[in-house]
MMTF fields as JSON, N, C-alpha, C and O atoms, coordinates in Angstrom:
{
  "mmtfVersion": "1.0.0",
  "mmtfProducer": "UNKNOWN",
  "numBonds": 451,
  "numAtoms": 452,
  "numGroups": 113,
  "numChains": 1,
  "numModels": 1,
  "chainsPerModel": [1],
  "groupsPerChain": [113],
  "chainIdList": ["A"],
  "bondAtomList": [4, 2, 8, 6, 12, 10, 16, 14, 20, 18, 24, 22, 28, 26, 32, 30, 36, 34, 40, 38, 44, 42, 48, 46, 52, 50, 56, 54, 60, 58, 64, 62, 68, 66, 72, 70, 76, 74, 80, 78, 84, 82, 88, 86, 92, 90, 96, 94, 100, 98, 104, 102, 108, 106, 112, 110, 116, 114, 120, 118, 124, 122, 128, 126, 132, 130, 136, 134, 140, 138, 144, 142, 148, 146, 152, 150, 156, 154, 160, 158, 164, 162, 168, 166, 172, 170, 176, 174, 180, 178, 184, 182, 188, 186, 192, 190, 196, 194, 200, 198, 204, 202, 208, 206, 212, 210, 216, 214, 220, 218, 224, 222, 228, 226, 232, 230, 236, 234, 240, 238, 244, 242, 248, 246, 252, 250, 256, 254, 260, 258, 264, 262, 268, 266, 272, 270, 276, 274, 280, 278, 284, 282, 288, 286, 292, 290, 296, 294, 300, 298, 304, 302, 308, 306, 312, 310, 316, 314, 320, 318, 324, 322, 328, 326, 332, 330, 336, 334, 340, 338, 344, 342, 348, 346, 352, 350, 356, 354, 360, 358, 364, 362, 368, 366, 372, 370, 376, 374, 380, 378, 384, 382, 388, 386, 392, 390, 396, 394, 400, 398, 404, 402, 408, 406, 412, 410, 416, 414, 420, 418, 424, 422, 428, 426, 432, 430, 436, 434, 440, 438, 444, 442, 448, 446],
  "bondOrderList": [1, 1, 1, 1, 1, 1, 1, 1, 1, 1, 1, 1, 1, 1, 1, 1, 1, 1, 1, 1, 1, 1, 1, 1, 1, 1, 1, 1, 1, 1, 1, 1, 1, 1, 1, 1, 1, 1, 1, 1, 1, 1, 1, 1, 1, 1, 1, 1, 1, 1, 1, 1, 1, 1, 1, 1, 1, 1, 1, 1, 1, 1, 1, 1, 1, 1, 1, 1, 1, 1, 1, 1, 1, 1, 1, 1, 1, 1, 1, 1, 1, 1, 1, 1, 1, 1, 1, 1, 1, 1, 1, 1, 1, 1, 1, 1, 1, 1, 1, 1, 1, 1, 1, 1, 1, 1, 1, 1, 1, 1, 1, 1],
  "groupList": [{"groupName": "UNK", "atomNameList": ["N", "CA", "C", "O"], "elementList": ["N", "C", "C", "O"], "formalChargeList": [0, 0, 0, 0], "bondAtomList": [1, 0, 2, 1, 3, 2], "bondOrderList": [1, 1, 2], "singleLetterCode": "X", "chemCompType": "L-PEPTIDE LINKING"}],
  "groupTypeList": [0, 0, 0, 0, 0, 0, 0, 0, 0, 0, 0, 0, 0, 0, 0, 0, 0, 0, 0, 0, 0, 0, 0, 0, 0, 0, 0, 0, 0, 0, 0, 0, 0, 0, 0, 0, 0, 0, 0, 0, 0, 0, 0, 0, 0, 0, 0, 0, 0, 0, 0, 0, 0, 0, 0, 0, 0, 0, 0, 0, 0, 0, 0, 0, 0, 0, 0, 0, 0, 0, 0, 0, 0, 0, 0, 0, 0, 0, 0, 0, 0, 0, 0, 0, 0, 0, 0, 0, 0, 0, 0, 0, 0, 0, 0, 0, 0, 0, 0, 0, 0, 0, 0, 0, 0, 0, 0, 0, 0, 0, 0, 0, 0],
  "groupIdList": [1, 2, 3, 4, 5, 6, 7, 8, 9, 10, 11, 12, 13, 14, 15, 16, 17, 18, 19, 20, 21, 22, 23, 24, 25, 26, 27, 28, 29, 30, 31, 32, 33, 34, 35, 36, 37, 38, 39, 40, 41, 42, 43, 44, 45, 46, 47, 48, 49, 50, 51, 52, 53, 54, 55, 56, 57, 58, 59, 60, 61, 62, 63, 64, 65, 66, 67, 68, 69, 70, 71, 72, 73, 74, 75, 76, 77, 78, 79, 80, 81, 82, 83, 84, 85, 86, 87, 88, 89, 90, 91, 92, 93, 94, 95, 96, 97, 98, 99, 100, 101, 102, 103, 104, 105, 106, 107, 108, 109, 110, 111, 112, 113],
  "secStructList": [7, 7, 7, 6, 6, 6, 3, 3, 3, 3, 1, 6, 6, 1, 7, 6, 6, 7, 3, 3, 3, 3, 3, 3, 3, 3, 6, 6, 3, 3, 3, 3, 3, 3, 3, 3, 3, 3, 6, 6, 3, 3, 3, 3, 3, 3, 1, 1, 7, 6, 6, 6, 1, 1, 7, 1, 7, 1, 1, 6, 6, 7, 7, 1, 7, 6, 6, 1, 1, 7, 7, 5, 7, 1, 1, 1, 7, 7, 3, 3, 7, 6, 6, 6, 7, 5, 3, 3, 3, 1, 6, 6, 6, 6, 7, 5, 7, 7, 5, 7, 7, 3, 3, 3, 3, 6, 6, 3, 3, 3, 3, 7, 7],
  "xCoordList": [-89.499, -88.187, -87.396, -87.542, -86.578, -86.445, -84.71, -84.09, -84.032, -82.968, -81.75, -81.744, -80.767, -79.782, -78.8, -78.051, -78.689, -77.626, -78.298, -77.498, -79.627, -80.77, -80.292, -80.248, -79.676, -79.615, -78.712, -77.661, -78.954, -78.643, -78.163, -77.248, -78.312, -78.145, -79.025, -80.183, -78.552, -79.877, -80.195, -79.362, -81.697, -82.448, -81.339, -80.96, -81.051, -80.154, -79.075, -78.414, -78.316, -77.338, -77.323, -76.371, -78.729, -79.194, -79.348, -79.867, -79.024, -79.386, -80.718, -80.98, -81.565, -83.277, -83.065, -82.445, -83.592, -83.815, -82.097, -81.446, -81.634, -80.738, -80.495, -81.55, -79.403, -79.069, -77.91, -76.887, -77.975, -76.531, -76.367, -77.152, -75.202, -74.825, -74.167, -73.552, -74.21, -73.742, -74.004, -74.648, -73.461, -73.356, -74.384, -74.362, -75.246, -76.0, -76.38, -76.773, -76.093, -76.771, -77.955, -78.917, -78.081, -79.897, -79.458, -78.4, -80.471, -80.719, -79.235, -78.834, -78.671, -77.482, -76.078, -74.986, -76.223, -75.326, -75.116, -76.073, -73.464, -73.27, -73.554, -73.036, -74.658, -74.907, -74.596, -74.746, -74.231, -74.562, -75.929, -76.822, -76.325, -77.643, -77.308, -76.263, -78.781, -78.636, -79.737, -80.724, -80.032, -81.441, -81.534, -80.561, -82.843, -83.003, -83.719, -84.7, -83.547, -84.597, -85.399, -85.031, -86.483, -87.807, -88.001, -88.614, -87.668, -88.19, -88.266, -87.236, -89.224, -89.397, -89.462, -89.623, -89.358, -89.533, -88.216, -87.544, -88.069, -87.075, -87.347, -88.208, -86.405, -86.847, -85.547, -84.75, -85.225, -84.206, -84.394, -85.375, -83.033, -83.153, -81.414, -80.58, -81.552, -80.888, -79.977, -80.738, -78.529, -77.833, -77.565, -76.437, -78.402, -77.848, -78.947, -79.965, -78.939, -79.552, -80.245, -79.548, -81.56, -82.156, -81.844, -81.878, -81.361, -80.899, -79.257, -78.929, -78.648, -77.442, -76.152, -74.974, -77.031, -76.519, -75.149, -74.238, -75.308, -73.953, -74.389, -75.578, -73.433, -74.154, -74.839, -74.033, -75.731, -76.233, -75.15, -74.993, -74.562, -73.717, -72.393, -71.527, -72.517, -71.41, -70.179, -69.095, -70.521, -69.906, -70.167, -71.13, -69.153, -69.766, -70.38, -69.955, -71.548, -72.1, -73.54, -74.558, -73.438, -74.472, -75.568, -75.415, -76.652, -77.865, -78.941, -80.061, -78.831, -79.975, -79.098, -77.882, -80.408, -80.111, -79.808, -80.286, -79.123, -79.203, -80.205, -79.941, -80.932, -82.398, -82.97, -83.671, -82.42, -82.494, -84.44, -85.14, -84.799, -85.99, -86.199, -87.256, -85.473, -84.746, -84.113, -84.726, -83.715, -82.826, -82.299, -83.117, -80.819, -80.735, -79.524, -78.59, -79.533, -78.168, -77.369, -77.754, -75.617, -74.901, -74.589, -73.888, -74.806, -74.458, -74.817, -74.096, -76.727, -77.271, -78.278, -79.407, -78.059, -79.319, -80.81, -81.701, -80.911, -82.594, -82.653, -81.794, -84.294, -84.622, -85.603, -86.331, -85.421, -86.445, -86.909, -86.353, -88.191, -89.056, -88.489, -88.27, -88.389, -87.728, -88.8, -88.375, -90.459, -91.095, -91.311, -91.583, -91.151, -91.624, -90.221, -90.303, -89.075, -87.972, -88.454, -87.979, -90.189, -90.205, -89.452, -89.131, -88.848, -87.851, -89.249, -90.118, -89.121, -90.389, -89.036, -89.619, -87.945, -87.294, -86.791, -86.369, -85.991, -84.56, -84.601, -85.524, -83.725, -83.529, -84.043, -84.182, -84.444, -85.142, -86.38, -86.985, -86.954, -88.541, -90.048, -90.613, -90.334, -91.378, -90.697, -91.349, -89.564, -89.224, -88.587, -88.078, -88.328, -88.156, -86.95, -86.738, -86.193, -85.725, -86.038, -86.896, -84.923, -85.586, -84.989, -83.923, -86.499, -86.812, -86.514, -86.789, -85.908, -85.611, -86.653, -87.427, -86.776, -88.07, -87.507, -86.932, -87.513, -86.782, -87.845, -88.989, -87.557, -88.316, -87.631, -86.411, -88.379, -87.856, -88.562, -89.608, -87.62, -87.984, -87.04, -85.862, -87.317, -86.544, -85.532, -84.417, -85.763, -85.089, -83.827, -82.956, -83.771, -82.773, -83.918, -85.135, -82.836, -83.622, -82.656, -81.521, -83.756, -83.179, -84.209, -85.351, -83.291, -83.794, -85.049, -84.839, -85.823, -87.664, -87.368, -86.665, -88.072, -88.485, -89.598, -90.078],
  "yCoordList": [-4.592, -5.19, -5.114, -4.129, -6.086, -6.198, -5.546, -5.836, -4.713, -4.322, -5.44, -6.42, -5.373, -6.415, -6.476, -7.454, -5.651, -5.416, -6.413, -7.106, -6.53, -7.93, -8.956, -9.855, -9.279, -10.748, -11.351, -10.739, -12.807, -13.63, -14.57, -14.953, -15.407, -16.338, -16.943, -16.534, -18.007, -18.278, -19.25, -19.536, -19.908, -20.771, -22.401, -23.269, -22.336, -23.765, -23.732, -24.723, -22.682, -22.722, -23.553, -24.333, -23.742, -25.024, -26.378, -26.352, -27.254, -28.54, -28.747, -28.272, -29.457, -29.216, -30.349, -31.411, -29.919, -30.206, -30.104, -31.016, -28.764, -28.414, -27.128, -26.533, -26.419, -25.396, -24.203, -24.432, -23.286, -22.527, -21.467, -20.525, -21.44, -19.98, -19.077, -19.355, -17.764, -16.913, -15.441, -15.484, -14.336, -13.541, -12.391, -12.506, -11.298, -11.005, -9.361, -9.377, -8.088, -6.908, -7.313, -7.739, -7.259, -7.138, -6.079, -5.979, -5.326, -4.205, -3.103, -2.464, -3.116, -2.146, -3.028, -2.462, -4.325, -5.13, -6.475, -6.895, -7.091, -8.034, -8.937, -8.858, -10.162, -10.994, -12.563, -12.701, -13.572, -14.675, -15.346, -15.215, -15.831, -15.962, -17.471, -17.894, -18.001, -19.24, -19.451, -19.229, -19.797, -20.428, -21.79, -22.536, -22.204, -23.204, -23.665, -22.951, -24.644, -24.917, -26.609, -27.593, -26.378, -26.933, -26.973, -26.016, -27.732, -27.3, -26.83, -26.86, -26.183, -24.008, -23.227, -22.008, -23.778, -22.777, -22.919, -23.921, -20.998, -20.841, -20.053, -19.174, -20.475, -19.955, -19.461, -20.379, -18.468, -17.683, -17.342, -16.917, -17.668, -17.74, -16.655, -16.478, -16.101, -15.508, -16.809, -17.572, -17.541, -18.674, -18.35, -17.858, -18.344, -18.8, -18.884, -18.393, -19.559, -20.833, -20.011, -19.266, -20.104, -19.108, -19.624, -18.908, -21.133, -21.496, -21.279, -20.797, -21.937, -21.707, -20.152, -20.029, -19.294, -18.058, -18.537, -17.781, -19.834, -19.742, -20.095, -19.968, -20.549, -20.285, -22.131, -23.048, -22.321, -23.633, -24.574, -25.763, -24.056, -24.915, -24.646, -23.787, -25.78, -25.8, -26.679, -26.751, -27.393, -27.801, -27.1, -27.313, -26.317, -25.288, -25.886, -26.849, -25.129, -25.924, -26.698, -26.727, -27.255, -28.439, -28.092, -27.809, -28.063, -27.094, -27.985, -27.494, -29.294, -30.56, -31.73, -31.911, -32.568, -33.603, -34.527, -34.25, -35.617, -36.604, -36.963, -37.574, -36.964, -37.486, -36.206, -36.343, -34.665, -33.418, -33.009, -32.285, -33.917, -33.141, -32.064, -31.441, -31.773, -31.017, -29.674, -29.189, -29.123, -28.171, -28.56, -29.215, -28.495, -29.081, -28.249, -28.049, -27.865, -26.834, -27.986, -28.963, -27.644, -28.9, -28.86, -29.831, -28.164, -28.236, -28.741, -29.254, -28.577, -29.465, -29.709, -29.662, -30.001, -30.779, -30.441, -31.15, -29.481, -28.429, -28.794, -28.834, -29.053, -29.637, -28.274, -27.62, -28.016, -26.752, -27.193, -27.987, -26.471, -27.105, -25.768, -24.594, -26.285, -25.692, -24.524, -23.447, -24.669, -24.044, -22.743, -21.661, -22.907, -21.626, -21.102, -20.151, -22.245, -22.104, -22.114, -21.559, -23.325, -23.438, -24.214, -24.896, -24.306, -25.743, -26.603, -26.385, -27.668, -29.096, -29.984, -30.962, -29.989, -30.489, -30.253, -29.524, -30.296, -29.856, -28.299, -27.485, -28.253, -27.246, -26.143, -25.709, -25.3, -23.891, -24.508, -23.726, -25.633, -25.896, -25.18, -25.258, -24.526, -23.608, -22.326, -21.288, -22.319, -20.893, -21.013, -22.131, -20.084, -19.867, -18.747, -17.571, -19.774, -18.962, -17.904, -17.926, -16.868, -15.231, -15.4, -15.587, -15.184, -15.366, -13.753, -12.561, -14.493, -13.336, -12.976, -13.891, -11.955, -11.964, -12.117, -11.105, -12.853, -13.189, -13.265, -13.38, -13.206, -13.361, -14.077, -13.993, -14.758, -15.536, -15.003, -15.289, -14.264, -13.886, -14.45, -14.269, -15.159, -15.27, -16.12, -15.773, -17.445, -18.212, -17.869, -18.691, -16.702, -16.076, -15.784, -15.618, -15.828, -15.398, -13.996, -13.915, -13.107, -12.009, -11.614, -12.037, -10.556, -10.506, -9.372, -8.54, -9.502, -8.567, -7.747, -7.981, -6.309, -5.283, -5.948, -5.4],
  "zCoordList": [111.966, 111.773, 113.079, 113.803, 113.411, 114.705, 114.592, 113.569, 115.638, 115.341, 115.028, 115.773, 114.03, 114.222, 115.158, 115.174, 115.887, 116.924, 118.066, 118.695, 118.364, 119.097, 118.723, 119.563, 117.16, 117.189, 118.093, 118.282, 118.914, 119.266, 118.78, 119.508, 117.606, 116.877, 115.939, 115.858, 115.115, 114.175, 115.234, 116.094, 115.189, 115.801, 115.299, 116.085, 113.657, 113.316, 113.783, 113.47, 114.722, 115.738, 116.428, 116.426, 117.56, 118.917, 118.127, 117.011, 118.536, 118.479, 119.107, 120.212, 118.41, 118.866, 120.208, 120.154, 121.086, 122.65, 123.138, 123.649, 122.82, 123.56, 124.021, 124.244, 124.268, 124.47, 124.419, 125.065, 123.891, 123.623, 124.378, 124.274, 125.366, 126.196, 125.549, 124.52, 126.109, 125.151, 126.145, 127.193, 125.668, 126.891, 125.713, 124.487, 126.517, 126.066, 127.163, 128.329, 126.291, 126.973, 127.822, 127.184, 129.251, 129.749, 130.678, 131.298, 130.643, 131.814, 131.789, 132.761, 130.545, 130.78, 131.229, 131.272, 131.521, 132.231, 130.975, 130.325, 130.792, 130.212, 131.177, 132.291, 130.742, 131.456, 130.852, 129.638, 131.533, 131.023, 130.304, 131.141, 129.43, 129.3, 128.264, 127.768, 128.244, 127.378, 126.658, 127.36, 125.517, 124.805, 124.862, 124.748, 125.061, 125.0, 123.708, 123.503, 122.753, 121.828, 122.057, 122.701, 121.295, 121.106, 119.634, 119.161, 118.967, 117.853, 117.062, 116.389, 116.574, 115.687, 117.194, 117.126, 118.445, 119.212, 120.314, 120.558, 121.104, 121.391, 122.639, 122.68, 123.904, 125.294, 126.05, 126.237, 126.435, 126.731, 128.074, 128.686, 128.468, 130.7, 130.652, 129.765, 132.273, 132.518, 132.792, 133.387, 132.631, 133.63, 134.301, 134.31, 135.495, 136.953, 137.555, 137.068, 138.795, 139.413, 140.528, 141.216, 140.741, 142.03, 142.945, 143.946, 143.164, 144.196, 145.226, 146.309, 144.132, 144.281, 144.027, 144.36, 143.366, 142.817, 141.681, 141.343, 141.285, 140.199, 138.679, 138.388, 137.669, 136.415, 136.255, 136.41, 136.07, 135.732, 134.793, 135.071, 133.879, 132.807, 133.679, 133.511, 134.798, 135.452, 134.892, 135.47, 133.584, 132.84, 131.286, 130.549, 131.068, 129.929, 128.762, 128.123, 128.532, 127.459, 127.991, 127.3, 129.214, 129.529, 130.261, 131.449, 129.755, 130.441, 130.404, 130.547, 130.229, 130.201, 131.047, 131.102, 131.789, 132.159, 131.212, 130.112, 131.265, 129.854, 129.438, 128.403, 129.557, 128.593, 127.673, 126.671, 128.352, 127.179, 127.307, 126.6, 128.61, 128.715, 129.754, 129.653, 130.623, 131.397, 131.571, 130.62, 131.809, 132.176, 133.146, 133.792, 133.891, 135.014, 135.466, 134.69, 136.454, 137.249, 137.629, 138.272, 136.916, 137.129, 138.458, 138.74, 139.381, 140.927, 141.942, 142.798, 141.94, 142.822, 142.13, 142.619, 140.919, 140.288, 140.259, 139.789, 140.722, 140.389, 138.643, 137.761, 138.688, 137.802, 137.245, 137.992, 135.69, 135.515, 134.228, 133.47, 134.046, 132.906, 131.747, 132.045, 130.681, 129.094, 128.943, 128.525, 129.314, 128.183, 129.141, 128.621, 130.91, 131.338, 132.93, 133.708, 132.835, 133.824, 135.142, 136.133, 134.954, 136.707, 136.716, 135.743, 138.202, 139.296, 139.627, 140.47, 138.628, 139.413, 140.467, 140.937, 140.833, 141.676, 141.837, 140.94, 142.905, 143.872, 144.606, 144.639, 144.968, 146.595, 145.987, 147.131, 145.325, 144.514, 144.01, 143.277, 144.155, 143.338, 143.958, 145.049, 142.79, 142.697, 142.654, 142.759, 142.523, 142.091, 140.848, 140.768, 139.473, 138.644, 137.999, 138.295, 136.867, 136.534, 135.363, 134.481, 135.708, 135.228, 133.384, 132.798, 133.024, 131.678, 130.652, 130.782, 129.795, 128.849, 127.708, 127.427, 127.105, 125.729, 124.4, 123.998, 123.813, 122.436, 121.603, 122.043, 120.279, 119.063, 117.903, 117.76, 117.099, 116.271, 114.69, 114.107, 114.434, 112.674, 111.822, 112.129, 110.719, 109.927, 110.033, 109.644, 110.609, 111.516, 112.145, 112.428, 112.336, 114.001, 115.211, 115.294, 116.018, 117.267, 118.128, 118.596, 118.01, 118.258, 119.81, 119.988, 120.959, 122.435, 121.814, 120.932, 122.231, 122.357, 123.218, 124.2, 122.822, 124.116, 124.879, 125.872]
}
């Protein structure tokens, strides 16, 4: 059983091929963080940009290019893939953003040891 003080949100929170920010314990530190959903499935990034050092939803809320296949940093447009937070374009590509461990029981999604 996963602790409830972990939960994050339910999974029917996200709009499927979108994303919800939300601030979240990591490492002892309140951090910005965001999920992304897919589906039944759910992928959790630290927000902010390896490139630029600022939070990607530079318009709060907006963590996809318009077409929502994307992830996209509203600043300089680094392009990152949903299922693993590589950059396939712009000024940070081939580097990645820092991935969180989540689990999905019970349609919430709560952060994993």
């Amino acid at each position: 059983m996963l602790d409830a003080d972990a939960k994050l949100c339910a999974l029917e929170d996200i709009a499927d091929n979108d994303a919800l920010g939300m601030v979240a314990r990591i490492e002892g530190k309140q951090r910005n963080i965001f999920v992304a959903r897919r589906g039944d499935a759910a992928y959790a990034y630290i927000n902010w940009c390896p490139h630029a050092q600022l939070l990607l939803d530079q318009v709060p809320g907006k963590f996809f290019e318009p077409e929502h296949k994307y992830i996209r940093c509203g600043m300089h447009a680094a392009t990152f893939q949903v299922e693993d937070g590589l950059c396939i374009q712009g000024p940070c590509e081939g580097e990645s953003l820092k991935s969180i461990k989540i689990e999905i029981q019970d349609g919430a999604i709560y952060m994993a040891e």
